[in-house]
C-alpha positions as CSV (number, residue, x, y, z in Angstrom):
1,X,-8.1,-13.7,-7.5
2,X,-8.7,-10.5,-9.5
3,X,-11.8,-9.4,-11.8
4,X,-9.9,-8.4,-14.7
5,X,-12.5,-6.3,-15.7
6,X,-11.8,-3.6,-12.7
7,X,-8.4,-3.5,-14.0
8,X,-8.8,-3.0,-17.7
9,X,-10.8,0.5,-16.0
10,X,-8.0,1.5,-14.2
11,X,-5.5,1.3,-17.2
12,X,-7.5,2.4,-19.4
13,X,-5.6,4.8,-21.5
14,X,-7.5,7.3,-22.9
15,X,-5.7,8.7,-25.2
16,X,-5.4,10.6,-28.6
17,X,-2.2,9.4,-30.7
18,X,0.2,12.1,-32.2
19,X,3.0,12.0,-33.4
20,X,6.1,13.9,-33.2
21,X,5.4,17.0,-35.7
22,X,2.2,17.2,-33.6
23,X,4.5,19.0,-30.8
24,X,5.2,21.6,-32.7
25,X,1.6,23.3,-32.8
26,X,1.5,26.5,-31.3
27,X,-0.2,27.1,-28.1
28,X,-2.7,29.0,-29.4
29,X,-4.2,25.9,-31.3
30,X,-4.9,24.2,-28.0
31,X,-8.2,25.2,-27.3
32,X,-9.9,25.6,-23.8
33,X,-12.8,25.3,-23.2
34,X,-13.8,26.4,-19.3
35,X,-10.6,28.2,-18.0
36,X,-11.7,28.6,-14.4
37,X,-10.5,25.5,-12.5
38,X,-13.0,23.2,-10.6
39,X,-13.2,23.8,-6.3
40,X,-11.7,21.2,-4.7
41,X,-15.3,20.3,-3.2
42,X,-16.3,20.0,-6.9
43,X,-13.7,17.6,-7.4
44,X,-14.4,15.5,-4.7
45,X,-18.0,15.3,-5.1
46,X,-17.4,14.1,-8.4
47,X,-14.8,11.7,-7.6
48,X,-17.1,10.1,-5.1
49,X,-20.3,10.2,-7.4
50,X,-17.8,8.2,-9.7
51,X,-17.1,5.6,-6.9
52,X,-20.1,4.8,-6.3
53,X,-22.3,4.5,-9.6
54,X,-19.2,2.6,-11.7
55,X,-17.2,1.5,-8.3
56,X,-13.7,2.8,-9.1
57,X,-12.3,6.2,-10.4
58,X,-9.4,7.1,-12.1
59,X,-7.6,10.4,-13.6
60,X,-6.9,8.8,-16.8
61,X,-10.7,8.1,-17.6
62,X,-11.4,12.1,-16.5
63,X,-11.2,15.4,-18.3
64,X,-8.3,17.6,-19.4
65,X,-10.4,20.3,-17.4
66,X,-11.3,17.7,-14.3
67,X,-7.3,16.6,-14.4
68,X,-6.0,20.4,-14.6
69,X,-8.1,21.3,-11.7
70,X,-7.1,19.0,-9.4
71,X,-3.6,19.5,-10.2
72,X,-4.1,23.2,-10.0
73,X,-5.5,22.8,-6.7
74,X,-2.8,20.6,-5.8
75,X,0.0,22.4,-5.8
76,X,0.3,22.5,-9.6
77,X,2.4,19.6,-8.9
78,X,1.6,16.3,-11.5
79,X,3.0,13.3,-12.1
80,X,3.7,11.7,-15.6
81,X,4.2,8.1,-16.6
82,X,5.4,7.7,-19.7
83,X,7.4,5.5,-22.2
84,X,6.6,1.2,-23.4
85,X,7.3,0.2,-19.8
86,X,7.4,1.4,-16.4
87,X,10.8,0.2,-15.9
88,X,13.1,2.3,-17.3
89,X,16.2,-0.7,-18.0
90,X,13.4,-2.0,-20.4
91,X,12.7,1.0,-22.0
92,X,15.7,2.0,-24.2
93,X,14.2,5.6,-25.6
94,X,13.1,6.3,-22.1
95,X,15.6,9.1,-21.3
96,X,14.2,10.8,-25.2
97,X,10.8,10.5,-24.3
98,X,11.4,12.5,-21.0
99,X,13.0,14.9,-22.5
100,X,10.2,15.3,-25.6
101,X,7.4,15.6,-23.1
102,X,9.7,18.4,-20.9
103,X,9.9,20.5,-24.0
104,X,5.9,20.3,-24.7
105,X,5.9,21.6,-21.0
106,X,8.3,24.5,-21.6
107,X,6.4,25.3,-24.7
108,X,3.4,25.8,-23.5
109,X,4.4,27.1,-20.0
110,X,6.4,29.7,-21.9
111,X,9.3,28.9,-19.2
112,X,12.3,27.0,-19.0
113,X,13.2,26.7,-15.4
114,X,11.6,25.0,-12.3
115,X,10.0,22.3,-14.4
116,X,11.3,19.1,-13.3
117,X,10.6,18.6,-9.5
118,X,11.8,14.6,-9.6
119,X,13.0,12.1,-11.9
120,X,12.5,8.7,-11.2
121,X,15.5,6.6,-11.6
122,X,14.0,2.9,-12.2
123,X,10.9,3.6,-13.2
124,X,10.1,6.0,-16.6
125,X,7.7,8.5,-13.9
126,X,8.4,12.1,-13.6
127,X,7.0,14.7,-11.3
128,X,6.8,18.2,-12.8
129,X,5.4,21.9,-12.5
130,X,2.5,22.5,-14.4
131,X,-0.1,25.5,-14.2
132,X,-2.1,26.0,-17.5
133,X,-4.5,23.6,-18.7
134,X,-3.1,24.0,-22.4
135,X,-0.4,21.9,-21.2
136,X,-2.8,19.4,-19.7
137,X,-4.8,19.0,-23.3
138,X,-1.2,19.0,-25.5
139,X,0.2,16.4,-23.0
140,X,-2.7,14.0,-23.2
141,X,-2.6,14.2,-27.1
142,X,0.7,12.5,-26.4
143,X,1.1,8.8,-27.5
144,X,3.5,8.0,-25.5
145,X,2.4,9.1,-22.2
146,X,1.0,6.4,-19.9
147,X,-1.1,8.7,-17.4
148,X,-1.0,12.0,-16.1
149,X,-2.3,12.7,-12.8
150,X,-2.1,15.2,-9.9
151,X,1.0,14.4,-7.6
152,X,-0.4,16.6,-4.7
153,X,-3.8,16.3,-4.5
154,X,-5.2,15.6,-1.5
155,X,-8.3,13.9,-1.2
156,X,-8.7,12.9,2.4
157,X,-7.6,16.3,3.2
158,X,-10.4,18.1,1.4
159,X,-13.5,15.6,2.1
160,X,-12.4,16.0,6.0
161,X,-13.3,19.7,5.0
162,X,-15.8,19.5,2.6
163,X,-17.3,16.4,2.5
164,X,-20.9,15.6,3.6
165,X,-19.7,13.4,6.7
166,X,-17.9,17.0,7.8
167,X,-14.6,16.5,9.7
168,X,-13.6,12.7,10.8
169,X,-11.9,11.7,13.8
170,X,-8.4,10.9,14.0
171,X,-9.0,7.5,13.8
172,X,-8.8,7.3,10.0
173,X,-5.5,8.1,10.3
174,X,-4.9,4.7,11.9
175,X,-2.5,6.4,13.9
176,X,-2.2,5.8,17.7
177,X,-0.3,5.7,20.9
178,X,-2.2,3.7,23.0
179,X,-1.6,0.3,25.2
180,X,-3.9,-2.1,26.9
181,X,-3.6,-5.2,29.4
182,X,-4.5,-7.7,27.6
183,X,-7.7,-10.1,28.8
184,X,-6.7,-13.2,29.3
185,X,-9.3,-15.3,27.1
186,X,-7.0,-13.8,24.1
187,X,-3.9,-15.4,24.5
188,X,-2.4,-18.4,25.1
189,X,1.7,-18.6,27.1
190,X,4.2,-20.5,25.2
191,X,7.8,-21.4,26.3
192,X,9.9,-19.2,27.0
193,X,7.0,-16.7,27.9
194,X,5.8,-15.6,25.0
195,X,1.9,-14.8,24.7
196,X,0.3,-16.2,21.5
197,X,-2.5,-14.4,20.2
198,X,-5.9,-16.1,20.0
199,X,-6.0,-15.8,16.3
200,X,-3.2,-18.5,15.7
201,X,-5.2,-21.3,17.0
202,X,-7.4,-20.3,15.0
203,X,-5.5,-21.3,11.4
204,X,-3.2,-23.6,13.4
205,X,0.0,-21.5,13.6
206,X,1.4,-22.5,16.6
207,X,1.5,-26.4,15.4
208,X,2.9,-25.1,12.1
209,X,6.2,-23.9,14.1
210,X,7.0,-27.6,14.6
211,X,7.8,-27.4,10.8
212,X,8.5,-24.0,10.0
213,X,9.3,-20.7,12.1
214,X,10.0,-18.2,9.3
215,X,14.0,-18.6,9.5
216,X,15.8,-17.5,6.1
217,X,13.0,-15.2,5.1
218,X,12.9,-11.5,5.0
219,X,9.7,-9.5,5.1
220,X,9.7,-6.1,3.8
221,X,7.0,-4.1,5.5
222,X,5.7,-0.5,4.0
223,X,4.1,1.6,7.2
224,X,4.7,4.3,9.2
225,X,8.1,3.2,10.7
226,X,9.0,1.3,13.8
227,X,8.8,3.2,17.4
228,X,12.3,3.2,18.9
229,X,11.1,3.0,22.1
230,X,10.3,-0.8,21.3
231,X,13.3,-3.7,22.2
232,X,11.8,-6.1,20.9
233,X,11.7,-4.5,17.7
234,X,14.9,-3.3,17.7
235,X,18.0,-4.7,20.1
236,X,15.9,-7.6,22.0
237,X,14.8,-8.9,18.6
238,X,16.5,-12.2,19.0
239,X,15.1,-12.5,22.3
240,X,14.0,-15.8,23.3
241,X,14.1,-18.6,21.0
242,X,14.2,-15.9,17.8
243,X,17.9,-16.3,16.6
244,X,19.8,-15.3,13.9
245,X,18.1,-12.9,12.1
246,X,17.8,-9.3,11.4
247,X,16.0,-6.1,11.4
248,X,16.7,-3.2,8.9
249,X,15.0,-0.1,9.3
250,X,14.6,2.7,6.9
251,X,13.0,6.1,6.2
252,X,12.1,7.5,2.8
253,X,9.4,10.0,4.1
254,X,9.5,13.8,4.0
255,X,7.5,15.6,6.8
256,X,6.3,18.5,5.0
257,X,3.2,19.9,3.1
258,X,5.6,21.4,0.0
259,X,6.2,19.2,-2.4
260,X,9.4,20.7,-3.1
261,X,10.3,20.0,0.0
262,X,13.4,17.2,0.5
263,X,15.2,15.4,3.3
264,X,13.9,12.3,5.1
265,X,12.6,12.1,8.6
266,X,13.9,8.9,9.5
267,X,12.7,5.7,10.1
268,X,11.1,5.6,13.4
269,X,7.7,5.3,13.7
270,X,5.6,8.7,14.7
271,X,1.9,7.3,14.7
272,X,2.1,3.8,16.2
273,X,0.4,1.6,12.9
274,X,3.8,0.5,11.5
275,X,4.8,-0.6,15.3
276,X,1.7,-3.0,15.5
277,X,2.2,-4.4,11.7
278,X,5.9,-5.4,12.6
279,X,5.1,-7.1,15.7
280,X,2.3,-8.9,14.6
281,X,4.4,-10.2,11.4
282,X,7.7,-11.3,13.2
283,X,7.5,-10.2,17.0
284,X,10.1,-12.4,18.8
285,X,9.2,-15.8,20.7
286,X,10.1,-13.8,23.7
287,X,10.9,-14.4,27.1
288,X,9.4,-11.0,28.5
289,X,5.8,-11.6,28.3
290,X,5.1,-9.9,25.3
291,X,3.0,-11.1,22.4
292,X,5.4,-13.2,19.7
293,X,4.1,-13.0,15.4
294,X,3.8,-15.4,13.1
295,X,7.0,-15.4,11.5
296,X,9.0,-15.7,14.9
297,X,12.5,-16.2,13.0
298,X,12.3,-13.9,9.9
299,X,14.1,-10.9,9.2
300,X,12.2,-7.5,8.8
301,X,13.2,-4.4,6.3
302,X,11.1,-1.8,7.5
303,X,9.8,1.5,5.8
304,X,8.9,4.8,7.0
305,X,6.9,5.5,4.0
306,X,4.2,7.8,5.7
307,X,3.0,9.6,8.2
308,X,-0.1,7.6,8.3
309,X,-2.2,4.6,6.3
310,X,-4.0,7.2,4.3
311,X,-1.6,8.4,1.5
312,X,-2.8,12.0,0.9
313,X,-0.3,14.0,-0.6
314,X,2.7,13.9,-2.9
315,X,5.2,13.1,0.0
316,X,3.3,10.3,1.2
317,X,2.7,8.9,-2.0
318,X,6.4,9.5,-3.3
319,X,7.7,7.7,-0.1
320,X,5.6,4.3,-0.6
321,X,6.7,4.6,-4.6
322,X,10.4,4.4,-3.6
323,X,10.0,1.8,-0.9
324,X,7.9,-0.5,-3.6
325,X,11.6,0.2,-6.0
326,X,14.3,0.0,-3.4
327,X,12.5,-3.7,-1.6
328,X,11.8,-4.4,-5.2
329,X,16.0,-4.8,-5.6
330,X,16.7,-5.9,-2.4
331,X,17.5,-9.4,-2.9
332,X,17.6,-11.0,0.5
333,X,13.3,-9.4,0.8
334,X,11.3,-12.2,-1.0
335,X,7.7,-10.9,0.5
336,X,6.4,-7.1,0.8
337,X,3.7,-6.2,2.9
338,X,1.4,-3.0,3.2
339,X,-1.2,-2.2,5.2
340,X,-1.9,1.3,3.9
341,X,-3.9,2.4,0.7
342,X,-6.2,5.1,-1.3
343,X,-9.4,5.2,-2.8
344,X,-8.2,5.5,-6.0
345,X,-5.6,4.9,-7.8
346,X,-2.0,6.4,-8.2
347,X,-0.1,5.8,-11.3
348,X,3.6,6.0,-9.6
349,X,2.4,3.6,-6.8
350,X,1.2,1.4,-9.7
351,X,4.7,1.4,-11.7
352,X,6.5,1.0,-7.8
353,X,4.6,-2.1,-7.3
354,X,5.1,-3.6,-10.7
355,X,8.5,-3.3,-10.2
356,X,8.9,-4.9,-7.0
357,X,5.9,-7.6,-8.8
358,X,8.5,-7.6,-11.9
359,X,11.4,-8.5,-9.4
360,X,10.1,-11.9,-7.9
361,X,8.2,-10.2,-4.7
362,X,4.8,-11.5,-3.4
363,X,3.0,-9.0,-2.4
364,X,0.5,-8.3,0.6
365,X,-2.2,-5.1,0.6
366,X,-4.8,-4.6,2.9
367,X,-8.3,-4.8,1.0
368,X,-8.9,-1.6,3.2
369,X,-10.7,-0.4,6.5
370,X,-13.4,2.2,6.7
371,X,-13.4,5.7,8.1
372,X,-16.5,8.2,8.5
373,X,-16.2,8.9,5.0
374,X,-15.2,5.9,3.0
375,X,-17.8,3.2,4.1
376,X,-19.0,3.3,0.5
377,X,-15.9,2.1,-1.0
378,X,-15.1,-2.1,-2.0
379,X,-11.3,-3.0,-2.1
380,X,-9.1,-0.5,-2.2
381,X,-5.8,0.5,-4.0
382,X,-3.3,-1.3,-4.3
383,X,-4.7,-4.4,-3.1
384,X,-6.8,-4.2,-6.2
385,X,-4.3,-4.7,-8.7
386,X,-3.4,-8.5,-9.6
387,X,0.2,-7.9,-8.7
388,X,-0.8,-8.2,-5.0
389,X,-3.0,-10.2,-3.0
390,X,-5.7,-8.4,-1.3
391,X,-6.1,-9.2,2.7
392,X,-9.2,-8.8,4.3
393,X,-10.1,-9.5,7.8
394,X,-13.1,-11.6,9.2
395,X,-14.9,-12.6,13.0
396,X,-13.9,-15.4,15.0
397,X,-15.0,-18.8,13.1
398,X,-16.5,-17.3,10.0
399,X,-14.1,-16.8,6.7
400,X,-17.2,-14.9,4.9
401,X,-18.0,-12.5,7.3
402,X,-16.0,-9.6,7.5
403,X,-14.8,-7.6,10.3
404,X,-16.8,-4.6,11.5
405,X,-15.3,-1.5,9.7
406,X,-13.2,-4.4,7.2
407,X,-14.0,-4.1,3.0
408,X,-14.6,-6.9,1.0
409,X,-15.0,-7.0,-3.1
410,X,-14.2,-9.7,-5.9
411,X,-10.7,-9.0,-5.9
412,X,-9.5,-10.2,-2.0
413,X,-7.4,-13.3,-2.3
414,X,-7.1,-14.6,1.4
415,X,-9.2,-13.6,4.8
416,X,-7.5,-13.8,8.5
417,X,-9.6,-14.0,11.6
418,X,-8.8,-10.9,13.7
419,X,-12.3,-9.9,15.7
420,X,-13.5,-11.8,18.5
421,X,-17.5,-11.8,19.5
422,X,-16.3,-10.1,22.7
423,X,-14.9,-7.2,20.4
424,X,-11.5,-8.0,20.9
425,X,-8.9,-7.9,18.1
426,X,-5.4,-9.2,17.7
427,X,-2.9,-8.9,20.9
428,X,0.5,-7.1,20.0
429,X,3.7,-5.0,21.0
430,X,3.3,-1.7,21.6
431,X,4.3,1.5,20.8
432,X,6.0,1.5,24.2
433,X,8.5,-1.0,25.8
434,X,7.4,-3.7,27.7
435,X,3.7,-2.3,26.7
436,X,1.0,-4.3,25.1
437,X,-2.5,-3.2,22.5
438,X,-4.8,-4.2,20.3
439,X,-4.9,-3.7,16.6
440,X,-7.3,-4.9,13.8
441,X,-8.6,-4.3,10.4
442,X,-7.7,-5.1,7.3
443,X,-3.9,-4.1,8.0
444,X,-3.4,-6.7,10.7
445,X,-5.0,-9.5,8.5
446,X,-2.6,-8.3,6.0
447,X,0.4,-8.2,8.4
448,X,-0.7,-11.4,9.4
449,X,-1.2,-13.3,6.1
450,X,2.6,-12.3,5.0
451,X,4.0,-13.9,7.9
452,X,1.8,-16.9,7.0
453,X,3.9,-16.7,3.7
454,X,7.2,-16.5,5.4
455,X,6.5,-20.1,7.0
456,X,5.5,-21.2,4.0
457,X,8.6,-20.3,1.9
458,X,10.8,-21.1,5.0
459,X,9.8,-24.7,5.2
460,X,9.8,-24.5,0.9
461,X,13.3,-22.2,0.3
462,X,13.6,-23.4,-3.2
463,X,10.2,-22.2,-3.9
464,X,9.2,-19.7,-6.3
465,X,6.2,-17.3,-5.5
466,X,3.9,-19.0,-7.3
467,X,4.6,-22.0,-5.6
468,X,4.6,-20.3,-2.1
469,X,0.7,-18.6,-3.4
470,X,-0.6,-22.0,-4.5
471,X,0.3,-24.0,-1.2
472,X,-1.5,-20.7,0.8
473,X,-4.4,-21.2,-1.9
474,X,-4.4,-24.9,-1.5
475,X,-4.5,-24.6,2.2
476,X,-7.4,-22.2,2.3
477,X,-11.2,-22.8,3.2
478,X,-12.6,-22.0,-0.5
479,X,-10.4,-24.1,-2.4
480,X,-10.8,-24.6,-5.3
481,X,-13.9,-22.5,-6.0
482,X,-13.1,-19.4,-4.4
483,X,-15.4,-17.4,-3.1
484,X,-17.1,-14.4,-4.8
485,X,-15.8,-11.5,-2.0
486,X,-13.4,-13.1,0.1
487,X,-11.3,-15.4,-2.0
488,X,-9.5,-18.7,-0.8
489,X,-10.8,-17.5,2.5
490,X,-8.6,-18.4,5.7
491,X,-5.5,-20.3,5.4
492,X,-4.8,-23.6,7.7
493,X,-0.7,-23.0,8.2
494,X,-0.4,-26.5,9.6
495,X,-1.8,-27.9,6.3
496,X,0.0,-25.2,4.3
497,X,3.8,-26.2,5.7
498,X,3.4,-29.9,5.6
């Protein structure tokens, strides 16, 4: 369920036509107006006056001036969308149109060289050089560009150093290293020794493995990698009774503050969050005493998309862009899951998501968790968009009441019950071997909710996506009249694979 009216704002293209001889002008007929750039604090406050008097912000609804600072302050690095179509095998002038906005840049950059940092090759996005604002203002007066943004700025970077709430802990990051013994009153043993988290009596997932254990599907997760240190998640993953199935993991994050900056770091996890989003999709039904996910017998492909759930920065941002394209054409992944997001929008996240929408995926984002500084935000990005369905988590026996630091907004689809009275969230592997934690939020719901999907399409094969979302939808507490901030609510997985 998405208000379309929140994403009309975020498209909206504002935008003065031109056409081709308008390319021509001379830089001197661009004219600017304020030629100092904005402070980053500026830009921030702004951004976050935005938020909260119309309740989203984007780059394509701000000024040439607003848009030029915060590239200028981010790097001078921005990203262009451009062309009928973000997919570039549906866009036949796409390569013409790259190169017609390349030589506006060169003519009003007065340089040839160093232009072009990255060239997207499924989707019609570039990433380019830009310093003066007259390039900014000639751009924009392009018809055929679809937004232009900073690719580098860093939000969560500068309100940690300007923002009212002053610096925030690490916990925003979502990153962490920790393990806990787990109480007993929050699990439940099943043969061979597994230990079943609390939360799946709750929307009857262990009597849903009578018809379905997740066998033939492949989850794609977009995280922070998966720690090598963890067996289970790696050579013990058909331990127990999970069996023939797979896990792929893969890196396609650089670990530097330069944009220009290349080579991957690998895929193993260095902050702990994509660790505790594998297990708790598809941890094995293991005979170690370890707790098992929800999707027992499906395969993972696994990202390292980011150094952390908050994607600040061009790498970060680039990374979960080409994990959306590359588990957009893999076609043994039928479900995507993220548990990571932003505040606002970012066009080449956007087009990455579309693509792997365009490609047959259903798609999981977490509706978002706050932080010192972003308790004033509803659902956040991407879960927003209506190519995904927005996850939410909520207390013990409620589906309308949401979890402590957990968002809600009109556009979450599905809830998941992850927080206990006592406090306690949902039992998983950890970062370590034969280790166990906790981990809640927003991205565990999420986490949760896809494996949900993978019994669904397991037991249903021949199933489209549609069909796979209106059984969930079917199965859920608000059925049909969904409700106005938390959707179909929770899902009953017994009624949803019978």
């Amino acid at each position: 369920m998405k208000k379309n009216v929140f994403y009309l704002f975020m498209l909206l293209f504002i935008f003065t036509a031109c056409n081709r001889d308008d390319i021509q002008n001379a830089a001197s007929d661009i004219e600017v107006v304020r030629k100092d750039p904005l402070s980053a604090k500026q830009i921030n406050e702004k951004i976050n006056e935005t938020i909260k008097n119309k309740g989203k912000f984007s780059w394509n609804g701000s000024s040439d001036h607003f848009v030029w600072s915060a590239i200028f302050q981010g790097n001078k690095i921005a990203s262009i969308g451009f062309g009928s179509s973000f997919d570039r095998n549906l866009d036949s002038d796409n390569k013409a149109t790259e190169n017609e906005i390349l030589d506006v840049i060169k003519k009003y950059e007065g340089k040839t060289d160093r232009l072009l940092l990255s060239s997207d090759q499924y989707l019609n996005q570039i990433d380019v050089v830009i310093e003066k604002q007259e390039t900014i203002i000639a751009l924009r007066k392009m018809k055929n560009i679809r937004y232009l943004e900073p690719a580098d700025y860093r939000y969560f970077e500068n309100e940690r150093q300007f923002g009212a709430t002053g610096k925030s802990s690490s916990s925003s990051s979502g990153c962490g290293f920790e393990s806990a013994v787990l109480n007993t009153f929050d699990y439940t043993t099943v043969s061979p020794n597994a230990k079943v988290p609390w939360s799946f009596g709750k929307h009857n997932i262990t009597s849903a493995w009578n018809y379905s254990t997740g066998a033939g599907i492949t989850i794609g997760i977009i995280d922070s990698g998966v720690s090598p240190e963890q067996t289970l998640l790696g050579s013990s993953f058909n331990n127990g009774l999970s069996s023939g199935r797979t896990i792929t993991k893969n890196g396609v994050h650089v670990d530097s503050i330069w944009p220009w900056s290349s080579g991957f770091d690998g895929p193993n996890d260095q902050c702990g969050h994509g660790t505790s989003m594998a297990s708790a999709a598809a941890a094995p039904r293991n005979n170690q005493g370890q707790p098992v996910g929800v999707a027992y017998n499906a395969s993972l492909v696994t990202y390292r998309a980011a150094s952390n759930v908050v994607l600040d920065g061009y790498h970060e941002q680039n990374g979960v862009k080409i994990a959306f394209t590359e588990l957009g054409n893999n076609a043994q992944v039928k479900i995507i899951s993220m548990s990571m997001g932003h505040i606002f929008s970012v066009g080449k996240i956007e087009d990455g998501v579309k693509y792997a929408y365009s490609k047959g995926k259903l798609i999981f984002c977490a509706g978002g968790t706050s932080t010192s500084f972003t308790n004033f935000v509803g659902v956040i990005f991407p879960a927003w968009m209506p190519e995904t369905q927005a996850i939410t988590g909520v207390k013990e026996n409620t589906s309308n009441q949401k979890c402590d630091v957990c968002h809600s907004g009109a556009e979450i689809d599905f809830t998941y019950q992850m927080e206990r009275a006592s406090g306690s969230n949902i039992p998983v592997l950890s970062y370590y071997n034969g280790q166990t934690d906790y981990v809640g939020g927003s991205s565990v719901a999420t986490a949760s909710t896809a494996g949900i999907a993978a019994l669904v399409w397991s037991k249903n094969p021949s199933w489209t996506r549609d069909q796979v979302l209106n059984k969930m939808r079917q199965s859920s507490t608000y059925y049909s009249s969904p409700n106005s901030d938390y959707g179909y609510g929770n899902i009953n997985v017994l009624q949803a694979v019978q």
